[in-house]
C-alpha positions as CSV (number, residue, x, y, z in Angstrom):
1,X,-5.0,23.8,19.7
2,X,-5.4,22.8,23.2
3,X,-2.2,22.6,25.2
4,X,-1.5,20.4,27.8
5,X,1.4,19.3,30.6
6,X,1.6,15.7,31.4
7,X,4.3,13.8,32.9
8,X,5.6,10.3,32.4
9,X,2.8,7.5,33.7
10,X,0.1,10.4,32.9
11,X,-2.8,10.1,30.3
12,X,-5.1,12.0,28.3
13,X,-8.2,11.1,26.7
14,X,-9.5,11.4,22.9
15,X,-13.1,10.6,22.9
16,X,-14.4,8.3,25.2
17,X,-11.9,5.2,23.9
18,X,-8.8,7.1,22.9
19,X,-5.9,6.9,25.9
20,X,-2.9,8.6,25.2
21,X,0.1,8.1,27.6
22,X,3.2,9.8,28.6
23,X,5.5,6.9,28.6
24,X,8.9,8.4,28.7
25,X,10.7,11.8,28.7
26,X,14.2,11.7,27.6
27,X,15.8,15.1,26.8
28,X,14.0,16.4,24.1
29,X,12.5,13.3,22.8
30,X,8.8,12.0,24.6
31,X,7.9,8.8,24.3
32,X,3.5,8.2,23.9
33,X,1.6,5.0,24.1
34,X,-1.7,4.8,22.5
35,X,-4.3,2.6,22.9
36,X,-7.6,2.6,20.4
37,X,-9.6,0.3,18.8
38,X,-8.3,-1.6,15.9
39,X,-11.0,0.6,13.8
40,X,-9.0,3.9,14.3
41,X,-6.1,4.7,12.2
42,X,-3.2,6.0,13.8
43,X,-0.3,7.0,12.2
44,X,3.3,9.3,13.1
45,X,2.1,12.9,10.6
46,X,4.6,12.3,8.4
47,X,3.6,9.0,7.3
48,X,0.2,10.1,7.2
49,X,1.5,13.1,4.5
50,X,3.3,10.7,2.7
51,X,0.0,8.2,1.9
52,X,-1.9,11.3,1.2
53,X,0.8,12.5,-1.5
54,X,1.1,8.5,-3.0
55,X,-3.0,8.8,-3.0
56,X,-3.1,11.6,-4.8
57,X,-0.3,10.8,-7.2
58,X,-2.2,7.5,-7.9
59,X,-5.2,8.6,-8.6
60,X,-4.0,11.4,-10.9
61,X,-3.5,9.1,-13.5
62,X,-2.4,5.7,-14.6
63,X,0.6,4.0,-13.1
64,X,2.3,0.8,-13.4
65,X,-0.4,-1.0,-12.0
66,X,-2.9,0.3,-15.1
67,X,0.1,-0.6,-17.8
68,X,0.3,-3.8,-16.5
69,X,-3.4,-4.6,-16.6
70,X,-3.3,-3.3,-20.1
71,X,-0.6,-6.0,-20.5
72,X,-2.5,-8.8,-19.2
73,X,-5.8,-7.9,-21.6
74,X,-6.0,-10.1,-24.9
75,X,-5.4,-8.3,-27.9
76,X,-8.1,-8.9,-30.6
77,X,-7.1,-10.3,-33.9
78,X,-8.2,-8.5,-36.8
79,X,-9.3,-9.9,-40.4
80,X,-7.9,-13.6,-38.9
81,X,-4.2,-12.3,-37.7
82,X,-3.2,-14.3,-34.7
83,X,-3.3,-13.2,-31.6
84,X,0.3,-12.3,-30.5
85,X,1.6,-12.5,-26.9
86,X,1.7,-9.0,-24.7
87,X,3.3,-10.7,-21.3
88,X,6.5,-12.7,-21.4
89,X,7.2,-15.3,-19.3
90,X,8.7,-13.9,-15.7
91,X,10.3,-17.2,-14.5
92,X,12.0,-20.2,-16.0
93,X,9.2,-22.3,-15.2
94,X,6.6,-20.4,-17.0
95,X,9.1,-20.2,-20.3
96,X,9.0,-24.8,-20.3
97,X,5.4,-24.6,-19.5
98,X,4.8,-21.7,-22.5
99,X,6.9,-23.8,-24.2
100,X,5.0,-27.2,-23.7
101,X,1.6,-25.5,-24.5
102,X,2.8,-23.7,-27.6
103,X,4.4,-27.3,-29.3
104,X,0.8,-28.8,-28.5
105,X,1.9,-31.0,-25.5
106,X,-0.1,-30.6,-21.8
């Protein structure tokens, strides 16, 4: 780890368009600006653990997302059953226009 003493107004570069600066000392809490491309990610460490963890977590193995899209696919009907409904209506809106469509009108 390289090790280094800046004071407030002072910068150090990361790269050739990487500027960290020393914006603010105030007791024990230090204030940074950075500036970097929009391409470059930068996030507190933290953060950046947490979206790892929620990565990983996700693609261990189906979440809500995958139920839902399990939802959403027809069912097939067998030997001529009917098809039966797997999503109900979210919204008052969608129950009149389910409605409407079920009792044959457009």
């Amino acid at each position: 780890m390289l090790v280094l003493s800046r004071r407030p107004q002072q910068s150090l570069l990361i790269g050739h368009d990487v500027v960290i600066t020393v914006l603010e000392v105030n007791g024990d809490t230090v204030r940074i600006g950075i500036s970097a491309p929009p391409e470059v990610q930068i996030h507190r460490e933290e953060v950046y653990r947490d979206l790892q963890r929620s990565n990983r977590e996700a693609a261990a193995g189906p979440g809500r997302a995958a139920d839902f899209t399990r939802q959403l696919k027809p069912r097939r009907p067998q030997d001529g059953a009917q098809v039966q409904r797997t999503v109900q209506p979210t919204t008052p809106a969608d129950s009149e226009a389910d409605s409407a469509e079920e009792h044959g009108s457009p």
